[in-house]
C-alpha positions as CSV (number, residue, x, y, z in Angstrom):
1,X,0.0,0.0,0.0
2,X,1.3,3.4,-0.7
3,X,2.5,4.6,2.1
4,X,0.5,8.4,2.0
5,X,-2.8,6.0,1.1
6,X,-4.7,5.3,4.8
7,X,-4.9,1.9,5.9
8,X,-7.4,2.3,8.5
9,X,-10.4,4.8,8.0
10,X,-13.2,5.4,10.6
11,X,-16.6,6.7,9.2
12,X,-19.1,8.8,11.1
13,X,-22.1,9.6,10.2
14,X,-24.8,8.7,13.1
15,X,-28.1,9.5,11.7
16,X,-30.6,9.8,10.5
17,X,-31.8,7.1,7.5
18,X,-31.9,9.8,4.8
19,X,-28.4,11.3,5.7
20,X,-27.0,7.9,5.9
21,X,-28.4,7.0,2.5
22,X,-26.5,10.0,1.1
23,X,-23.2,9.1,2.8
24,X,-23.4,5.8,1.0
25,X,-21.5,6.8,-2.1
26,X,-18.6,8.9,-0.6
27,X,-17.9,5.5,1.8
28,X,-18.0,3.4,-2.0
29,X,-15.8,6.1,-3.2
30,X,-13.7,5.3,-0.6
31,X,-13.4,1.7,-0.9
32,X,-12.9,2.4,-4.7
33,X,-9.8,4.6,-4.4
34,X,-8.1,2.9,-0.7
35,X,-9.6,-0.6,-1.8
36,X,-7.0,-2.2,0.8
37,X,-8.2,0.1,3.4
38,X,-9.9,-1.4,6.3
39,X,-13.0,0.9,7.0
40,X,-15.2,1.1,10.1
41,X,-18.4,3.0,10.5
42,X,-19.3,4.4,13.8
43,X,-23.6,4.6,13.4
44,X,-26.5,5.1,15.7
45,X,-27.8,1.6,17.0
46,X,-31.3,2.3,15.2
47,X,-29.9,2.6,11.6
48,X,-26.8,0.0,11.5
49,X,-29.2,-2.4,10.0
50,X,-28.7,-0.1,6.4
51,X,-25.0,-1.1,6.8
52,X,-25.6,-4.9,7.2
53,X,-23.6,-6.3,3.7
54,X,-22.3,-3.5,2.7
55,X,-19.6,-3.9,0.4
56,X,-17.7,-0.7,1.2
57,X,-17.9,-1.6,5.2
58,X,-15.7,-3.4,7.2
59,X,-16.7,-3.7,10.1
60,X,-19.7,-1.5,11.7
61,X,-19.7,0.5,15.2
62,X,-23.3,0.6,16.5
63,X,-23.9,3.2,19.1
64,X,-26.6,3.6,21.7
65,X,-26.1,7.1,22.2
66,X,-29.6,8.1,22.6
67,X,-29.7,5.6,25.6
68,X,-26.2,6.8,27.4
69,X,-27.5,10.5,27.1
70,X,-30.7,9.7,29.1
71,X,-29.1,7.1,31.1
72,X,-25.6,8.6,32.0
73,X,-25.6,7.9,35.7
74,X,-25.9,4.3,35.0
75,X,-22.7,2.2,35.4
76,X,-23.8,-0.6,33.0
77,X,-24.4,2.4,30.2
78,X,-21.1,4.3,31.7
79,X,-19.1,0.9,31.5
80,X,-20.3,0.3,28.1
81,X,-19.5,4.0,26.9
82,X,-16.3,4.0,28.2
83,X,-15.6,-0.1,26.6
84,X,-17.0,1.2,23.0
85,X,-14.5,4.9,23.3
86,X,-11.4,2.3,24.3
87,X,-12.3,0.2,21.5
88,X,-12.5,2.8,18.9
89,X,-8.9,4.1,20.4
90,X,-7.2,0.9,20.4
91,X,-8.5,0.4,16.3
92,X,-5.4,3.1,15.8
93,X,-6.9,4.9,12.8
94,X,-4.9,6.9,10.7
95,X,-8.1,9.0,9.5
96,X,-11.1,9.8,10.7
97,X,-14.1,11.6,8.3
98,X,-17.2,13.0,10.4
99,X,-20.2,13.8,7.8
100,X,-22.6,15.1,10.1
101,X,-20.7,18.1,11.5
102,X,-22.4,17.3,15.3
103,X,-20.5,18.1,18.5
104,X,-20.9,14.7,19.4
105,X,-20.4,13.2,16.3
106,X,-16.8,15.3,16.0
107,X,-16.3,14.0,20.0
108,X,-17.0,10.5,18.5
109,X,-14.3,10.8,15.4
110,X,-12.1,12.2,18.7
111,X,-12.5,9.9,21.2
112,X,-11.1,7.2,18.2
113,X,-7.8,9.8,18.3
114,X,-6.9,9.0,14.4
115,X,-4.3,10.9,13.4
116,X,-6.4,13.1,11.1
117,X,-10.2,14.3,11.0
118,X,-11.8,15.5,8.0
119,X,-15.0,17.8,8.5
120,X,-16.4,20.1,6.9
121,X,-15.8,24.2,7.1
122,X,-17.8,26.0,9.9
123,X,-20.1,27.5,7.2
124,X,-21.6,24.0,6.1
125,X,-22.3,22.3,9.4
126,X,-25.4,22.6,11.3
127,X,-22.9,23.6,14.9
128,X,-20.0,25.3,14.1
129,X,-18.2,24.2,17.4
130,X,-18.0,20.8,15.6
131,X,-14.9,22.7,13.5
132,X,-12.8,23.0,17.1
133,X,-12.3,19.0,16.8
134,X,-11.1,18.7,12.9
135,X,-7.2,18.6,11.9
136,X,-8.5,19.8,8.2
137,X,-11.7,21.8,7.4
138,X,-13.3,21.0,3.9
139,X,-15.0,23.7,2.3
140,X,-17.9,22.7,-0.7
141,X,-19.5,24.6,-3.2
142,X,-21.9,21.4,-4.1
143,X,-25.6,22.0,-3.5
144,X,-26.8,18.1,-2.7
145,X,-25.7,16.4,0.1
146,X,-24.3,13.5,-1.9
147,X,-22.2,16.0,-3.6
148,X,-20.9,17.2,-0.5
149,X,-20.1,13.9,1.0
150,X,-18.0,13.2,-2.4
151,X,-16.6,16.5,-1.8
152,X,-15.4,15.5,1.6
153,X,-13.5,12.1,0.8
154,X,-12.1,13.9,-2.3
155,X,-10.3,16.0,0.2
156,X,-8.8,12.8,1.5
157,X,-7.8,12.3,-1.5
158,X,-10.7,9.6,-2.8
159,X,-10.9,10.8,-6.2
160,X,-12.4,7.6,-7.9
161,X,-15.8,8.3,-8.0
162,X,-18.7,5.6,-7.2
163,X,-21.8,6.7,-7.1
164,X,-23.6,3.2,-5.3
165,X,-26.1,2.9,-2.8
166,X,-26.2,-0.5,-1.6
167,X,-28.9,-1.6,0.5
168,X,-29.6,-5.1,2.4
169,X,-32.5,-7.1,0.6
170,X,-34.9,-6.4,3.7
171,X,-38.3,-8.7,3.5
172,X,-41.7,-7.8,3.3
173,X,-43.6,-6.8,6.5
174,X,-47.0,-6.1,7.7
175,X,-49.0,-7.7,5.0
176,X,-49.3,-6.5,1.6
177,X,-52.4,-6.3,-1.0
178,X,-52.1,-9.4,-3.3
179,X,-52.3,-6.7,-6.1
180,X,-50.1,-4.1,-7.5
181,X,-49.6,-1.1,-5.3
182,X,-48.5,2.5,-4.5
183,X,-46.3,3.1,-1.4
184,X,-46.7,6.3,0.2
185,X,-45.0,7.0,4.0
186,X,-46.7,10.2,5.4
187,X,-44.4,10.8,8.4
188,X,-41.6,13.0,8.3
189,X,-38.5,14.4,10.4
190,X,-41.0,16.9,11.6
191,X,-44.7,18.0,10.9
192,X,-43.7,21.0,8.8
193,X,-42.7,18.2,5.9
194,X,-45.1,16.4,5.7
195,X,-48.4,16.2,3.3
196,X,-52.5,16.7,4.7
197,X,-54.2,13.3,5.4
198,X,-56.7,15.0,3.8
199,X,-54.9,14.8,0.4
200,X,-54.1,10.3,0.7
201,X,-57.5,10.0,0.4
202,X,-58.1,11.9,-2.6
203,X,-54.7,10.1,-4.0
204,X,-56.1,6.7,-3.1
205,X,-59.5,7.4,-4.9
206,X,-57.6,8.4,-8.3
207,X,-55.3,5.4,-8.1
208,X,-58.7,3.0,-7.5
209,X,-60.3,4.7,-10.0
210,X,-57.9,4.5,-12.6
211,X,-55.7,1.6,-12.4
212,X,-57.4,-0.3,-9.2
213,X,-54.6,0.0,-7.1
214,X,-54.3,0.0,-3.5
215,X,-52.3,2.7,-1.7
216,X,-50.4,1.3,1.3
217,X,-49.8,3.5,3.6
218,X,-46.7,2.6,5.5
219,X,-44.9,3.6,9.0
220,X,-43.0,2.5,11.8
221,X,-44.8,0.7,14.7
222,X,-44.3,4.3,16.8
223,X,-46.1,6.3,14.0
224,X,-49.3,3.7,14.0
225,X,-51.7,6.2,15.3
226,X,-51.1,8.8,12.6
227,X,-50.8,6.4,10.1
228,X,-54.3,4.6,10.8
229,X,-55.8,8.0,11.1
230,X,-55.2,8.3,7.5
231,X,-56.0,5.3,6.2
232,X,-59.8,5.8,7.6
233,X,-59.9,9.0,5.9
234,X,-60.2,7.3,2.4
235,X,-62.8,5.6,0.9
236,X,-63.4,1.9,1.5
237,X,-60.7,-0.4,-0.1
238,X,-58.6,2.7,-1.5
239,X,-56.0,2.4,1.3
240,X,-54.1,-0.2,3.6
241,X,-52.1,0.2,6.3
242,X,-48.3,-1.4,6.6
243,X,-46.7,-1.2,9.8
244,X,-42.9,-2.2,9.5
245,X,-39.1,-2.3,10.6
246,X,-36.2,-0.2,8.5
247,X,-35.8,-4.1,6.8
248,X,-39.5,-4.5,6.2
249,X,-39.3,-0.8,5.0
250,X,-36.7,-2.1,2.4
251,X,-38.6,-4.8,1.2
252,X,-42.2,-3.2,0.8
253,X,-40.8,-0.8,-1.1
254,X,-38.7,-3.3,-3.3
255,X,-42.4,-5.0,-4.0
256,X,-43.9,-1.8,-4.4
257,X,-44.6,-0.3,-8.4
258,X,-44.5,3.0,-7.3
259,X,-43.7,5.4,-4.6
260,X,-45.3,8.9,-3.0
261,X,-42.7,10.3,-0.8
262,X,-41.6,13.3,1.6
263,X,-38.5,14.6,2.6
264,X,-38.0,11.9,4.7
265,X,-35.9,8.5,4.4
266,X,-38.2,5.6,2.9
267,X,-38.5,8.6,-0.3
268,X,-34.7,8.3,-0.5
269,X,-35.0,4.1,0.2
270,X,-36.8,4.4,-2.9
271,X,-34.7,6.5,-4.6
272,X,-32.0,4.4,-4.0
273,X,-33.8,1.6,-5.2
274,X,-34.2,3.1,-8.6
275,X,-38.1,2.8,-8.1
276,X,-40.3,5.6,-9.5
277,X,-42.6,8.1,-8.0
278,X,-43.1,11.6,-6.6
279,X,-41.2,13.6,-4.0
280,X,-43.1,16.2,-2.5
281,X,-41.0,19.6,-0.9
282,X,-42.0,22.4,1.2
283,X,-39.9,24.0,3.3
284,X,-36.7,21.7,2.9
285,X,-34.7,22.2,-0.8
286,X,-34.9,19.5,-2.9
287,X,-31.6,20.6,-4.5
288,X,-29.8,19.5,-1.3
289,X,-32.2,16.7,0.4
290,X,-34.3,15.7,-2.9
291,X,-34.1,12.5,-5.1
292,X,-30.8,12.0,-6.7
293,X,-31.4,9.4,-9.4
294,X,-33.4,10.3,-12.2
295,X,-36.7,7.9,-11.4
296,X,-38.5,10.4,-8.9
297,X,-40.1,13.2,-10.2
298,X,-39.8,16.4,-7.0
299,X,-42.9,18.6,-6.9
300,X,-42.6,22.0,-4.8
301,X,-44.7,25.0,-4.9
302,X,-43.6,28.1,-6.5
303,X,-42.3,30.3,-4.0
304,X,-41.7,28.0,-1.1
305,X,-40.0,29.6,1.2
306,X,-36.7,27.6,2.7
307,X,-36.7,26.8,6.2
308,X,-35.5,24.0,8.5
309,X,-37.6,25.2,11.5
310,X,-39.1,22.5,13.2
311,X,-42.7,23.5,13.1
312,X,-45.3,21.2,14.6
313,X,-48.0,22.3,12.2
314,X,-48.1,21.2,8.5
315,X,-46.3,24.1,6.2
316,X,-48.8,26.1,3.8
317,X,-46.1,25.1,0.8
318,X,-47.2,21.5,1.8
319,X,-51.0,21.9,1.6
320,X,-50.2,24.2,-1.8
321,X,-49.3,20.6,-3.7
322,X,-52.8,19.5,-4.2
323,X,-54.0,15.8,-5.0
324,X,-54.6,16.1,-8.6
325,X,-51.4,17.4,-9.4
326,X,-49.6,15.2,-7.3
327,X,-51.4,12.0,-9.5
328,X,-50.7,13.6,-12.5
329,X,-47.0,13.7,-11.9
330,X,-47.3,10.2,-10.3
331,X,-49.1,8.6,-13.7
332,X,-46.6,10.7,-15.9
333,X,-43.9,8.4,-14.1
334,X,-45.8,5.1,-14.1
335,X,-46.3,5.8,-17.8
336,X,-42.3,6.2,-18.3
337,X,-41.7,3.0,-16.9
338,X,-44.2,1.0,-18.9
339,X,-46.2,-0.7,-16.0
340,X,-49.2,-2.6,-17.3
341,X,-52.1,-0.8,-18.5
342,X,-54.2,0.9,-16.0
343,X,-57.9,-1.3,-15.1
344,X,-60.9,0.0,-16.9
């Protein structure tokens, strides 16, 4: 191995599903251009399962850090915190990359004590005291967060592109209609994101109507209530409800024909995929968080205001995307990809 090549590369990127989605080409870029590097990534417990046979991946670092912030004082979760930092130490890595720009995901590339961390500049990272940890700052002019990631392991000096997003196979959860169907997952990050119940409905009645198709709604088993709410709200046998894990997440949308999605992770499950559909955008820029393949058409109203506030109420450039253009853009997509002819 060259000797100005690293041998041993630690990963972080913590969260959430979406953001570890778009990480997933930089780390393939990486395995491309150090392919005898040994690479570890250091992930939040919840979402190591979108690692599991990754090609690019080594060896994966799942973290309950959610459960050691709440539970600090207990010695079991101190004793494992302080086992998992003197692990990551004793893996001696010669570079550490932190995608998230996070205090504590910059004290988690830290407590490994590589002999480099790459982040990015001050200007591009949500908390700018993140910066204080990194030996090099990487400054980007790219607009979508893949771009940026790429951006990042360029300036380790990755420069053989590959743009992959490998996923596990996942299996079907929750139960399925025995017919073709439309996958739609209404929940979002936060309200502000997401689409009016009101507005399934009226989906689900065109898709019946004109190709006799099912939409599924689906959701994690915390999200049930929400998700049930909105099934009821459409007319008898329009909708179904899919409760699932991130794996059965993975393989609904595998079985799915074609997708209705938010800024939100199963849209970008999807995307990754190659499956096609419709992204719908409000307040969050579909130039840095939208689709990145070329199967999802991204609808956004004119005029939508930009804004990562974390409103609890659903965003007026949200409830401006109304049904019927949202199944026009839909069909336009299911017409590209020459599914069967719709039922008369």
């Amino acid at each position: 191995m060259d000797s100005t090549e690293p041998a041993n590369i630690l990963v972080v990127r913590l969260g959430a599903m979406g953001d570890v989605l778009h990480t997933l080409p930089a780390v393939a870029t990486l395995k491309h251009s150090f392919p005898r590097a040994h690479i570890t990534w250091a992930i939040e417990q919840q979402w190591a399962v979108l690692l599991r046979d990754n090609p690019s991946v080594d060896r994966v670092i799942p973290l309950d850090l959610r459960r050691w912030r709440r539970r600090w004082w207990r010695l079991e979760n101190w004793n494992e915190f302080v086992s998992t930092c003197r692990d990551l130490r004793t893996a001696r890595f010669d570079l550490a990359l932190d995608f998230q720009g996070l205090i504590k995901s910059a004290m988690v590339a830290t407590a490994a004590h590589p002999d480099r961390i790459l982040g990015f500049h001050q200007k591009l990272v949500r908390e700018r005291a993140a910066g204080l940890f990194y030996s090099d700052k990487v400054r980007s002019e790219a607009r979508h967060m893949v771009d940026l990631n790429l951006d990042l392991v360029a300036a380790a000096g990755a420069h053989h592109r590959c743009i992959a997003f490998p996923l596990p196979d996942g299996a079907p959860e929750g139960g399925l209609p025995s017919s073709d169907f439309v996958l739609a997952s209404p929940i979002a990050g936060w309200k502000a994101k997401q689409w009016p119940p009101a507005y399934y409905a009226q989906l689900a009645r065109r898709l019946r109507d004109r190709y006799g198709w099912p939409l599924v709604i689906n959701c994690s088993p915390a999200d049930r209530g929400e998700a049930e709410a909105i099934v009821k709200l459409a007319p008898p046998g329009c909708c179904a409800l899919n409760v699932t894990s991130i794996e059965g997440l993975i393989g609904v949308t595998r079985c799915a024909r074609a997708v209705v999605g938010l800024d939100s992770g199963p849209l970008h499950i999807a995307d990754a995929l190659g499956k096609p559909g419709v992204a719908l955008h409000g307040p969050t820029d579909p130039e840095r968080n939208g689709p990145y393949g070329d199967t999802i058409s991204v609808l956004r109203a004119p005029g939508a205001p930009t804004t990562h506030r974390r409103s609890k109420t659903i965003n007026p450039s949200m409830e401006a995307l109304a049904p019927d253009a949202v199944f026009e853009a839909l069909e336009a997509r299911i017409a590209q990809y020459s599914l069967p002819e719709p039922h008369r």
